[in-house]
C-alpha positions as CSV (number, residue, x, y, z in Angstrom):
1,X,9.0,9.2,23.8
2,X,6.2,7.2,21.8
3,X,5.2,7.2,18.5
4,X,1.9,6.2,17.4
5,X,0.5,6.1,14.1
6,X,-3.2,6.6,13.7
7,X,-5.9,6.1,10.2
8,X,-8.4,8.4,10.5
9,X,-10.8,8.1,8.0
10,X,-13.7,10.3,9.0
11,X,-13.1,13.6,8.9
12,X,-14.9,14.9,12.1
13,X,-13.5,12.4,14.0
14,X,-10.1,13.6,12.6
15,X,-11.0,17.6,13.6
16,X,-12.2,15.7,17.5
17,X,-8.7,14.3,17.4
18,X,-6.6,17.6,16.8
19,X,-8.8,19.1,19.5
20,X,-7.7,16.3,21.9
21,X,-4.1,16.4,21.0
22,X,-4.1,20.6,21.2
23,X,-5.0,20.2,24.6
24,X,-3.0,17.5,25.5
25,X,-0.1,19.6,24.3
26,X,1.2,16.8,22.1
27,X,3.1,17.1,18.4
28,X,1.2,16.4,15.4
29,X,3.2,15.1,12.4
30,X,1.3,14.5,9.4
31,X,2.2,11.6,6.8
32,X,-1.0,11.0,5.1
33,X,-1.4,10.8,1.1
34,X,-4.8,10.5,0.3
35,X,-5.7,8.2,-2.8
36,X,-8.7,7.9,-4.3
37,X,-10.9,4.5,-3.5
38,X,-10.9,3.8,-6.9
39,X,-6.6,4.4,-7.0
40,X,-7.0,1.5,-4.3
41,X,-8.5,-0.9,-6.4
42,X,-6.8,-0.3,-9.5
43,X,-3.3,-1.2,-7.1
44,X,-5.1,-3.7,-5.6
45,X,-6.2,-5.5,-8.8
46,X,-2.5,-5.0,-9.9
47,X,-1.6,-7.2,-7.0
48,X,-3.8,-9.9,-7.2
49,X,-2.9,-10.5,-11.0
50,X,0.6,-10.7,-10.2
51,X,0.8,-12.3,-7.0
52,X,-1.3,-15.5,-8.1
53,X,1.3,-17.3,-9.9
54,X,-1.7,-17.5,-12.7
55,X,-0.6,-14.5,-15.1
56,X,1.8,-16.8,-16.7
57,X,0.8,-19.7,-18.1
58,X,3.8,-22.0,-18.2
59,X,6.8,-20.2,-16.2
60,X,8.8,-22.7,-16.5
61,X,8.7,-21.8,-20.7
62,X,8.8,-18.2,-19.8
63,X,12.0,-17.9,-17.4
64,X,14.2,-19.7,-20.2
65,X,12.2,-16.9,-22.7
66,X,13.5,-14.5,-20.7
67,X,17.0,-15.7,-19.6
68,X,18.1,-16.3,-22.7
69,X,21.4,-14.7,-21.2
70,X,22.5,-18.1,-19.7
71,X,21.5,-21.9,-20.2
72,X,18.7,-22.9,-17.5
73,X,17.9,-26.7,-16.5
């Protein structure tokens, strides 16, 4: 057996494909969430703030700020 995970994005081409795999007798298993585009760039802005290394200014300041628990070099 083979899996295969496909994105459809238009719908008619999605309807095209369920005709194809009805006659091909195959087993449709759906997993799709659908998100808004602007749900997408709101995550996606999220990401790119925190993933830059920029959103904190001195981290070296910060981590001892925040590990106050234990003595850091």
């Amino acid at each position: 057996m083979t899996t295969v995970t496909l994105q459809v994005e238009d719908n008619k081409d999605y309807e095209l494909l369920l005709q194809l795999i009805a006659s091909l007798k195959l087993k449709v298993i759906t997993t799709s969430k659908k998100s808004s585009l602007q749900e997408r760039q709101k995550l996606l802005s999220i990401i790119k703030k925190g993933g830059s290394g920029k959103s904190i200014a001195d981290p070296v300041k910060w981590q001892k700020e925040i590990r106050k628990d234990r003595k850091l070099r």
